[in-house]
LUMDO-858976 format. One record per residue (C-alpha): residue in three letters; x, y, z. Coordinates in pm, 1 decimal. Layout:
! LUMDO-858976
+-----+----------+----------+----------+
!   r !       xx !       yy !       zz !
+-----+----------+----------+----------+
! ALA !        X !        Y !        Z !
...
+-----+----------+----------+----------+
***
This chain:
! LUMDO-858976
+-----+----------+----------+----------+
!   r !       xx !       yy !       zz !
+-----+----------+----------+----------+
! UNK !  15709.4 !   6305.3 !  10327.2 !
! UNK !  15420.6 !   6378.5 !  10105.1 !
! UNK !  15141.5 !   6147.6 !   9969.2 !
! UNK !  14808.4 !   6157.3 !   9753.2 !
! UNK !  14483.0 !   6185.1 !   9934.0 !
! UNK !  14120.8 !   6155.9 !   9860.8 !
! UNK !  13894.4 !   6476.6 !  10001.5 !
! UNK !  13624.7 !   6337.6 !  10178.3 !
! UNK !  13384.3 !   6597.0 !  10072.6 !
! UNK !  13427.8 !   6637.6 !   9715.8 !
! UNK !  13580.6 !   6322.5 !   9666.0 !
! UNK !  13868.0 !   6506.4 !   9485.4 !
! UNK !  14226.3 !   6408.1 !   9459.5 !
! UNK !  14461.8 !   6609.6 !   9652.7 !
! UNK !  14859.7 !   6574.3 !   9494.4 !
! UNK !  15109.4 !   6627.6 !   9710.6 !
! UNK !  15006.2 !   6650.7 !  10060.9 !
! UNK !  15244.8 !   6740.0 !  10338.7 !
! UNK !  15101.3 !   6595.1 !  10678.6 !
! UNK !  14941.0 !   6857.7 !  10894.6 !
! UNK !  14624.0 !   7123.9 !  10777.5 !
! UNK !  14559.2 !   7189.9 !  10412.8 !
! UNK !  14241.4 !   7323.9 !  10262.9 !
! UNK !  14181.4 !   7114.4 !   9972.2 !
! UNK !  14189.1 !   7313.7 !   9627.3 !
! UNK !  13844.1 !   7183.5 !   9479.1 !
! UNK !  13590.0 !   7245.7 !   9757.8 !
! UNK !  13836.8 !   7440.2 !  10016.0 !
! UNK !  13762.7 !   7188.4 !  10308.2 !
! UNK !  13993.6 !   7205.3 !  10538.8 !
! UNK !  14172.4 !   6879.8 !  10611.3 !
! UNK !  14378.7 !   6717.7 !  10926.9 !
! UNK !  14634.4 !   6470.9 !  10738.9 !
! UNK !  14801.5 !   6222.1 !  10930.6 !
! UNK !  15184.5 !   6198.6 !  10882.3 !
! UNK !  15250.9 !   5773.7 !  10916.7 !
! UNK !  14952.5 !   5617.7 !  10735.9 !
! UNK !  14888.4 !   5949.6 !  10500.5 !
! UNK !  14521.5 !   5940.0 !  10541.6 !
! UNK !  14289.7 !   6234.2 !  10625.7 !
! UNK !  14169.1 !   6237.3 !  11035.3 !
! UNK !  13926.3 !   6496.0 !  11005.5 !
! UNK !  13776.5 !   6761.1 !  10753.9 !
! UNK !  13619.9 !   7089.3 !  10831.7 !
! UNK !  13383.8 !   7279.8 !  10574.3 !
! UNK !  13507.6 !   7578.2 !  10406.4 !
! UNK !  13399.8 !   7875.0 !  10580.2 !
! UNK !  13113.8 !   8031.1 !  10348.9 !
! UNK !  13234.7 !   8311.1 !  10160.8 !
! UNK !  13057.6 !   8655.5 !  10197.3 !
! UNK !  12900.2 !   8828.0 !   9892.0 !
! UNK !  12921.3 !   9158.0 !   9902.7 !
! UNK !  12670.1 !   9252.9 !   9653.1 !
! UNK !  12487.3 !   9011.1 !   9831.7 !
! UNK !  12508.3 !   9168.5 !  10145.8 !
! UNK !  12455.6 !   9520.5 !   9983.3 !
! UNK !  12107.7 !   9413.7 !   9840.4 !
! UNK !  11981.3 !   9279.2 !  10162.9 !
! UNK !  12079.1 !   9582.2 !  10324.9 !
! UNK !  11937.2 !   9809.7 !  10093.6 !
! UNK !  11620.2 !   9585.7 !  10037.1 !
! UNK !  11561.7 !   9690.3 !  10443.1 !
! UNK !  11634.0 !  10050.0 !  10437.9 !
! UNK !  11364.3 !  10055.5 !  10170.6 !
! UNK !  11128.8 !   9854.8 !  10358.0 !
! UNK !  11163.2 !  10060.5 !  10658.5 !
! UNK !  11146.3 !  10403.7 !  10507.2 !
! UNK !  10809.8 !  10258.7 !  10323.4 !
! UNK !  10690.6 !  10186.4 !  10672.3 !
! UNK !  10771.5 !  10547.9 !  10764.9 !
! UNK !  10600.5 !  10690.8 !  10483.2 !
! UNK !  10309.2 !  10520.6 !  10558.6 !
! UNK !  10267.9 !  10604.8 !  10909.6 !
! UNK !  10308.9 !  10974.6 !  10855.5 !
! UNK !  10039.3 !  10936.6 !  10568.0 !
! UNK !   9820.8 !  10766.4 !  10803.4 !
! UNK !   9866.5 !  11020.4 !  11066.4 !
! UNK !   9889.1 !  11331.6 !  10870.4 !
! UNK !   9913.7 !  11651.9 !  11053.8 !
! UNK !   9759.8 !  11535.4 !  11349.1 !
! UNK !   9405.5 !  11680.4 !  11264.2 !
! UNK !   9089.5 !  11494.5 !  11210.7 !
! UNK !   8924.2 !  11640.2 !  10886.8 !
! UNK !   8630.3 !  11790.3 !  11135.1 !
! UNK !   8945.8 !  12008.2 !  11301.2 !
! UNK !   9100.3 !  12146.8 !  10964.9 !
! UNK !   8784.8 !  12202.5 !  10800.8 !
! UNK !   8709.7 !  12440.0 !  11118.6 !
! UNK !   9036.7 !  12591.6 !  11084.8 !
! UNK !   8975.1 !  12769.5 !  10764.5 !
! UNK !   8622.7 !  12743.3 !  10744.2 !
! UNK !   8630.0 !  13037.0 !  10433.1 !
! UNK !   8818.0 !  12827.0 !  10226.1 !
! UNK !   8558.5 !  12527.9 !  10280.9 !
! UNK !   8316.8 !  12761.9 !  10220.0 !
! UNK !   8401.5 !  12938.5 !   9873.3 !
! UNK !   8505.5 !  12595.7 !   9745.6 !
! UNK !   8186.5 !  12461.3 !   9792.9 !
! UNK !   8028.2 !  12777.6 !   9646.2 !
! UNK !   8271.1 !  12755.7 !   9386.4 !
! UNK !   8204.7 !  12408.4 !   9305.1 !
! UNK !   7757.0 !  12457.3 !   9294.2 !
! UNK !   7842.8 !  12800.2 !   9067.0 !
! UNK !   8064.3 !  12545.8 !   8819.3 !
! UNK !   7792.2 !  12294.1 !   8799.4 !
! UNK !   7536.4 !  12539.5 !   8736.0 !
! UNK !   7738.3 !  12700.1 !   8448.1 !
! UNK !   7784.4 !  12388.8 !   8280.1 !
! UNK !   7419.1 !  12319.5 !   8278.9 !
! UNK !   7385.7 !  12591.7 !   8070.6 !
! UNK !   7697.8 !  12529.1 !   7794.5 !
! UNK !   7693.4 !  12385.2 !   7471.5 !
! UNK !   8012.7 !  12153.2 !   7478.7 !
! UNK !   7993.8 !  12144.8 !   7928.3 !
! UNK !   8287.3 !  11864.6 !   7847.2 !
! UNK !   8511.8 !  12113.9 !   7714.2 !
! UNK !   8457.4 !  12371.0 !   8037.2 !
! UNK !   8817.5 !  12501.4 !   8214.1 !
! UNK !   8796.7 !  12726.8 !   8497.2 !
! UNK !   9017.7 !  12902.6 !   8666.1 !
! UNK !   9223.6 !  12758.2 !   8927.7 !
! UNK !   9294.6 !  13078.1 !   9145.1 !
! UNK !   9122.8 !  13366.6 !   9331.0 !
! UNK !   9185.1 !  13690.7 !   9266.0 !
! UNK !   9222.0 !  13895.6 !   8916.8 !
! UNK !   9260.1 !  13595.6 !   8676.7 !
! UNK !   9056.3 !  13389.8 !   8890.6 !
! UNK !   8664.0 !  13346.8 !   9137.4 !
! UNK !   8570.4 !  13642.4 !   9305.5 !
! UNK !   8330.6 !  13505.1 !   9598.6 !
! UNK !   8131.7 !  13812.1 !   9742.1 !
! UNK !   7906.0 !  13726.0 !  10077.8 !
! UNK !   7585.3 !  13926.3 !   9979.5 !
! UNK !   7315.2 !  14077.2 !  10296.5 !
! UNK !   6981.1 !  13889.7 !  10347.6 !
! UNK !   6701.3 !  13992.5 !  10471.2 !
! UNK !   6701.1 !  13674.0 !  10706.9 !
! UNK !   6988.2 !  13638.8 !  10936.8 !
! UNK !   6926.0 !  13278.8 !  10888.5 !
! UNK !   7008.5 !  13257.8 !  10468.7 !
! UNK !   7299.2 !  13321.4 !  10336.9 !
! UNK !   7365.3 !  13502.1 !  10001.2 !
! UNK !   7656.0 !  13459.7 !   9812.6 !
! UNK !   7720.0 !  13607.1 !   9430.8 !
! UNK !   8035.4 !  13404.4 !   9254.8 !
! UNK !   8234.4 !  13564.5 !   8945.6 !
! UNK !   8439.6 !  13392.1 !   8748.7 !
! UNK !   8513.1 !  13300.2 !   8392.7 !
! UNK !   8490.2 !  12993.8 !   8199.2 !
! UNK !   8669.2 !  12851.4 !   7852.2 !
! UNK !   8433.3 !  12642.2 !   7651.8 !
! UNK !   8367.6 !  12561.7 !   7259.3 !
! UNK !   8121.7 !  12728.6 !   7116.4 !
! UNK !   7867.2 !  12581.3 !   6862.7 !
! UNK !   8113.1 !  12556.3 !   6570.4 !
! UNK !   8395.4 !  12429.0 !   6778.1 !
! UNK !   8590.7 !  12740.5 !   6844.4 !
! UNK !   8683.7 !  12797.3 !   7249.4 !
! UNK !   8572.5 !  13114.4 !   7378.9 !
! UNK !   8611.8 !  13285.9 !   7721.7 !
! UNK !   8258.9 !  13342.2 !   7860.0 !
! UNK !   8271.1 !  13532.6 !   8210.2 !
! UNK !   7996.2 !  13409.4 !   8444.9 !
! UNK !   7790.9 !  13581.7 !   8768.8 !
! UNK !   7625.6 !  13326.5 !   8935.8 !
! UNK !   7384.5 !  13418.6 !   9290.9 !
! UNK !   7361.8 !  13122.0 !   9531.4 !
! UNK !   7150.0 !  13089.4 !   9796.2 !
! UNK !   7129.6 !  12858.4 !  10112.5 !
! UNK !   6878.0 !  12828.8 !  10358.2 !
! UNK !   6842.4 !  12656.7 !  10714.7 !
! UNK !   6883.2 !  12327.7 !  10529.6 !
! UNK !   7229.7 !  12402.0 !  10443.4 !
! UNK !   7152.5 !  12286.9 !  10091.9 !
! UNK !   7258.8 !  12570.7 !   9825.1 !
! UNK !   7013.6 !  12674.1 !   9582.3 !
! UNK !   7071.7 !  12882.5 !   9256.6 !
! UNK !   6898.3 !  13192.3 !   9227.6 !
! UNK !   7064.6 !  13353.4 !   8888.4 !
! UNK !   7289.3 !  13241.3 !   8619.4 !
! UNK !   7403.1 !  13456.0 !   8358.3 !
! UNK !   7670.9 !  13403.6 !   8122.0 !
! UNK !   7883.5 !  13664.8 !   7907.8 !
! UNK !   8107.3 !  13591.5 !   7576.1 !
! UNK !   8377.2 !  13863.9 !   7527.4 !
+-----+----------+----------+----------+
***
């Protein structure tokens, strides 16, 4: 025996209904028809249907999150060494950087276009040569710095100049300049 009834969620029509469960075809509620009076008992809601791409996004939206949070704690912690520590490490690299840097300055002080100054970036034959000089105090240290610089001249050309620049620095720790001179090729 089958019979017409109304779903009580969607408020569709449902043709045809045998008594027993059906899932109606509008809203897929499942339904409990009774077989005598042809009326629906009870309805269940559809079970929610699972989106794949859905899921996928949310799952990828936390391994992204998470291996941010990584990346930021092993930036925060670094290599485990407070700057004091790695700056005692290597303390001649500290060193001729800093020398490097005061002998740069200086040598743009004295250029016609200092905007247009490139140094070199490395030690050694295309690069700074830092040389420790003697003192006669033990407590000064001497330090000469050779490098070469590429600058434009007065009519706009760039030239390579090669530089020799003779630091100084006292007790105070403060570096002081005690020769420039600048050579064009």
């Amino acid at each position: 025996m089958s019979c017409n009834v109304t779903c009580p969620h969607c408020n569709g029509i449902v043709y045809d209904v045998s008594p027993g469960d059906m899932d109606c075809p509008s809203c897929g509620v499942t339904m409990k028809v009774n077989p005598k009076p042809c009326v629906v008992l009870t309805a269940f809601p559809a079970p929610a249907k699972s989106s794949k791409t859905g899921n996928r996004i949310y799952i990828a939206g936390w391994v992204v999150l998470v291996w941010l949070m990584v990346l930021a704690f092993f930036m925060m912690v670094g290599t485990g060494q407070s700057k004091n520590e790695s700056e005692t490490s290597n303390p001649r690299k500290i060193y001729a950087r800093e020398v490097i840097d005061v002998a740069e300055k200086a040598v743009k002080n004295r250029l016609r276009a200092p905007s247009t100054a490139k140094f070199p970036e490395l030690f050694g034959e295309d690069g700074y040569k830092v040389v420790k000089t003697t003192s006669k105090s033990s407590d000064v240290d001497c330090v000469s710095v050779l490098g070469w610089v590429d600058s434009q001249n007065g009519f706009g050309a760039m030239l390579r100049s090669w530089f020799l620049v003779n630091l100084k620095r006292d007790s105070s720790r403060i570096w002081s300049i005690e020769h420039v001179s600048i050579d064009t090729d």
